[in-house]
C-alpha positions as CSV (number, residue, x, y, z in Angstrom):
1,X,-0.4,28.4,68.3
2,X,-1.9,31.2,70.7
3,X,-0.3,34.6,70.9
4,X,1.1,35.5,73.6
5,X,-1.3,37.6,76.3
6,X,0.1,41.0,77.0
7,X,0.7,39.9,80.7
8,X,3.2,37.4,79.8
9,X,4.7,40.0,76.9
10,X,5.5,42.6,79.6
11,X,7.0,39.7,81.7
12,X,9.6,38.7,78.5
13,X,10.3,42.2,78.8
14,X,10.9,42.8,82.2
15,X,13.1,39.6,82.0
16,X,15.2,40.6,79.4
17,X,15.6,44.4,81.5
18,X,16.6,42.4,84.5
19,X,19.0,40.0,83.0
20,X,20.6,43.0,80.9
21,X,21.2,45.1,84.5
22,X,22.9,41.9,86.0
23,X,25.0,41.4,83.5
24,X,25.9,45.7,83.3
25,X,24.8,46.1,80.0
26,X,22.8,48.4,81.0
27,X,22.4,50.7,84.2
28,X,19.8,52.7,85.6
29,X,19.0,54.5,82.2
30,X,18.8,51.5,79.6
31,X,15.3,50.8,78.1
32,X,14.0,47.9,76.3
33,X,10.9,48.0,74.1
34,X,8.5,45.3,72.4
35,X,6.5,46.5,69.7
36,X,2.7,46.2,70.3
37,X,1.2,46.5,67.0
38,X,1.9,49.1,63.9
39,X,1.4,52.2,66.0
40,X,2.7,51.6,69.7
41,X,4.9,49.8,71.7
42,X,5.5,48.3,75.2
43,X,8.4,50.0,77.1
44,X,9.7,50.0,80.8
45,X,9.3,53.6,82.8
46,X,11.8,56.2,82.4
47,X,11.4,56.4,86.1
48,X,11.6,52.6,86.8
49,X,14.5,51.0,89.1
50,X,16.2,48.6,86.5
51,X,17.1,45.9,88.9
52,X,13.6,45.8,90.7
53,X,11.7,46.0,87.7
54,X,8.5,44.4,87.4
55,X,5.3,44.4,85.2
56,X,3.6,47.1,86.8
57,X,7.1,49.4,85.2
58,X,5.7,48.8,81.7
59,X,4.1,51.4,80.2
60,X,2.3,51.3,76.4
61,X,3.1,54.4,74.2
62,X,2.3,55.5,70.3
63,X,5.0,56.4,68.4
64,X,5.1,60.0,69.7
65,X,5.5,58.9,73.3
66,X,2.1,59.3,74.5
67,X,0.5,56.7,76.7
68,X,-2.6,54.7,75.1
69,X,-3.4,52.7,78.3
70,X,-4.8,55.8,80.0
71,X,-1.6,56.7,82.5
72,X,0.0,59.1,83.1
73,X,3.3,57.3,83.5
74,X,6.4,58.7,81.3
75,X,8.7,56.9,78.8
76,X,12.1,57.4,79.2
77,X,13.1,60.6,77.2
78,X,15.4,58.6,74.5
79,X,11.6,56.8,73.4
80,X,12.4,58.0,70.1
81,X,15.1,55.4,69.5
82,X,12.4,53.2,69.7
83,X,9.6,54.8,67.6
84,X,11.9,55.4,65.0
85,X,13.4,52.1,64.2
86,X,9.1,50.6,64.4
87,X,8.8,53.6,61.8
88,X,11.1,52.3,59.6
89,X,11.5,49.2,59.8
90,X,8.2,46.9,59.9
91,X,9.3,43.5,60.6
92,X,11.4,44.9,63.9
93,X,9.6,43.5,66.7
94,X,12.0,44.7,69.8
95,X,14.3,47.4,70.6
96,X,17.2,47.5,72.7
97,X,18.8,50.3,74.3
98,X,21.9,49.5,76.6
99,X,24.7,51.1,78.0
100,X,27.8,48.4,77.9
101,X,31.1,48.9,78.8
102,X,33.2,47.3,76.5
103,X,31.2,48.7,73.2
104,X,31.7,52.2,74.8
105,X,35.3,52.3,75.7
106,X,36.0,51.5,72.0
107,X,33.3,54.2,70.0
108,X,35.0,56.6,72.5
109,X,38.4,56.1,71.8
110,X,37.1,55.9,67.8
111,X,38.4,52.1,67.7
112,X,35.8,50.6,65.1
113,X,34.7,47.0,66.3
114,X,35.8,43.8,63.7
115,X,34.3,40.8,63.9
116,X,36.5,39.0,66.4
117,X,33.9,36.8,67.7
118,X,32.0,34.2,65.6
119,X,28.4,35.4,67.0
120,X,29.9,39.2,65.7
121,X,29.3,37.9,62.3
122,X,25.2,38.2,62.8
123,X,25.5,41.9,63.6
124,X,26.1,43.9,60.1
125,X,28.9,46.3,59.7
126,X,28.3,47.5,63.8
127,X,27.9,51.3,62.6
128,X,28.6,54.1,64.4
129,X,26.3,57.3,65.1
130,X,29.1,60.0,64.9
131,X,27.7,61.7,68.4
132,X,27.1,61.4,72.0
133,X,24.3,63.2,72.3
134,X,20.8,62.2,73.6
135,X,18.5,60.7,71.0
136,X,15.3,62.5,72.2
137,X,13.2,63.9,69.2
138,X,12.2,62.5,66.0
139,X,14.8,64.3,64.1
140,X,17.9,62.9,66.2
141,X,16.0,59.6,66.0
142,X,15.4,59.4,62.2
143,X,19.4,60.3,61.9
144,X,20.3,57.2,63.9
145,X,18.4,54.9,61.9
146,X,19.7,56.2,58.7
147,X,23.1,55.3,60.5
148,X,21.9,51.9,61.2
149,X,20.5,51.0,58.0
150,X,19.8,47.5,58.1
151,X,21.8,46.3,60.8
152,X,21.1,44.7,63.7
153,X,22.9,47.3,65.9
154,X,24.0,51.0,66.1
155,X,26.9,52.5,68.1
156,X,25.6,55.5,70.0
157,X,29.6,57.3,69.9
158,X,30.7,57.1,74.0
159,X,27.0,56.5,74.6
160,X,26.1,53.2,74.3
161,X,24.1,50.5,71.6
162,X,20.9,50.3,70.1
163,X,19.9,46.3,69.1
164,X,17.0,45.8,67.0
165,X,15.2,42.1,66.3
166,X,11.8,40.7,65.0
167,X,11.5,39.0,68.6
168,X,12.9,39.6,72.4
169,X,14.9,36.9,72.3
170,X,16.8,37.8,68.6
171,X,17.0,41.3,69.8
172,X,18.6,40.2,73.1
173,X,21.3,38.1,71.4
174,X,22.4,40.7,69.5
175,X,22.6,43.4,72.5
176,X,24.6,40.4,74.4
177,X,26.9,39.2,71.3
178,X,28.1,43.0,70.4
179,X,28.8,43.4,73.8
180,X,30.9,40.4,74.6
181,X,33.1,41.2,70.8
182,X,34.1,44.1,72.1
183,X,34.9,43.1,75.3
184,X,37.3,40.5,73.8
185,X,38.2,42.9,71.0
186,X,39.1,45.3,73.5
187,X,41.2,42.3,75.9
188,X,43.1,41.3,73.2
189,X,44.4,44.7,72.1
190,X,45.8,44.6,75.1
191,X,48.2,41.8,73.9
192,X,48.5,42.8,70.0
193,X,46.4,42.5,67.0
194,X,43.4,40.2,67.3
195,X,42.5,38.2,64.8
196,X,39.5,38.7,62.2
197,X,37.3,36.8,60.9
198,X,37.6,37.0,56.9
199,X,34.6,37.6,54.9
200,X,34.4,34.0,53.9
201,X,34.2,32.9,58.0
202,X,32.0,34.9,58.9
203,X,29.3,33.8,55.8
204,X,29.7,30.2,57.4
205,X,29.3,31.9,60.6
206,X,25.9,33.3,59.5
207,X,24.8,30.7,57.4
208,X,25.6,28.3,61.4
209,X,24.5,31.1,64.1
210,X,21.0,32.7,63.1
211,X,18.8,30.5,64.7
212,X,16.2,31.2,66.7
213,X,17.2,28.3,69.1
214,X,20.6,29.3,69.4
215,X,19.5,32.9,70.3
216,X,16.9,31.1,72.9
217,X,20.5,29.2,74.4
218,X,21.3,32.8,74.5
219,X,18.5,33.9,76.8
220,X,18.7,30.8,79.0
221,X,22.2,31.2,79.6
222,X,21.4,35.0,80.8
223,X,18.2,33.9,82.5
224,X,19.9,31.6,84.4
225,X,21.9,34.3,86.5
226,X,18.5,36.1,87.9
């Protein structure tokens, strides 16, 4: 099978950016990166318009934020969410960094997020990084990966999420499933206690809902809406 060309990477990207601002889970600060190989990744402008976005937004950085393509085009400042998590973890291929609603109201009000939704079950123990603050140096970067761990995601405190997958389409199904539990977490707190998934429901989950073709139904659900 041929690898993709780096046109049609940027493109995925772009795509997944776009579908994440229609669907406001992220606004005009959320950035999305695809790893390029072991040293640098492709992400979109700091300075790019999120719902216009196009190819020509995607800029390629090393791990300290410094373009390799010979522009002079910036990262977004929080690029160090990224690098970090391409530091650590070598099989991550994509890194998501969105700004949802639902996921925020609850790390704000300290309301940890249970596995109320059976897609939930794919994301880990949904961690949260004790702070609000900006993650924009190495050191504040290497702390939220410690807090991550293995997981899928990390809770940025009243800040937002960080999704990490081996491909676009894993790491977009996670930024859209942890969104859409909270969103029902948070609804149904509304009406009383929801109900939790035990430890043995969310295994079957697991063992039923990684699959790259279900996180592909994923995508072409959200794709659908641009």
């Amino acid at each position: 099978m041929l690898k993709p060309s780096e046109e049609a990477i940027k493109q995925e990207l772009v795509d997944a950016i776009r579908m994440l601002e229609r669907a406001e889970y992220i606004d005009h600060n959320g950035h999305c990166s695809v790893r390029r190989d072991e040293g640098s990744f492709y992400i979109n402008s700091g300075g790019s318009m999120r719902a216009a976005l196009t190819v020509e937004d995607i800029v390629t950085v090393d791990l300290d934020g410094k373009p390799v393509d010979g522009g002079n085009v910036k990262p977004p400042l929080e690029f160090p969410i990224h690098a970090e998590v391409y530091r650590a973890r070598p099989k991550i291929g994509a890194v998501f960094h969105t700004h949802p609603q639902w996921s925020t109201y609850l790390t704000m009000t300290g309301v940890q997020q249970k596995v109320v939704y059976a897609q939930a079950s794919l994301l880990g123990d949904m961690p949260v990084m004790d702070s609000p603050m900006s993650v924009n140096s190495r050191a504040i970067g290497e702390k939220m990966v410690a807090v991550m761990g293995d997981n899928p995601i990390v809770m940025l405190k009243a800040h937002g999420v960080v999704a990490a997958g081996e491909t676009v389409l894993e790491c977009f199904a996670y930024a859209a499933y942890v969104e859409e539990n909270a969103r029902r977490q948070y609804m149904a707190l509304q009406i009383g206690e929801p109900y939790v998934f035990s430890d043995e429901e969310q295994a079957a989950c697991r063992q039923k809902l990684r699959s790259p073709s279900l996180f592909k139904k994923t995508w072409d659900h959200y794709r659908s809406k641009i």
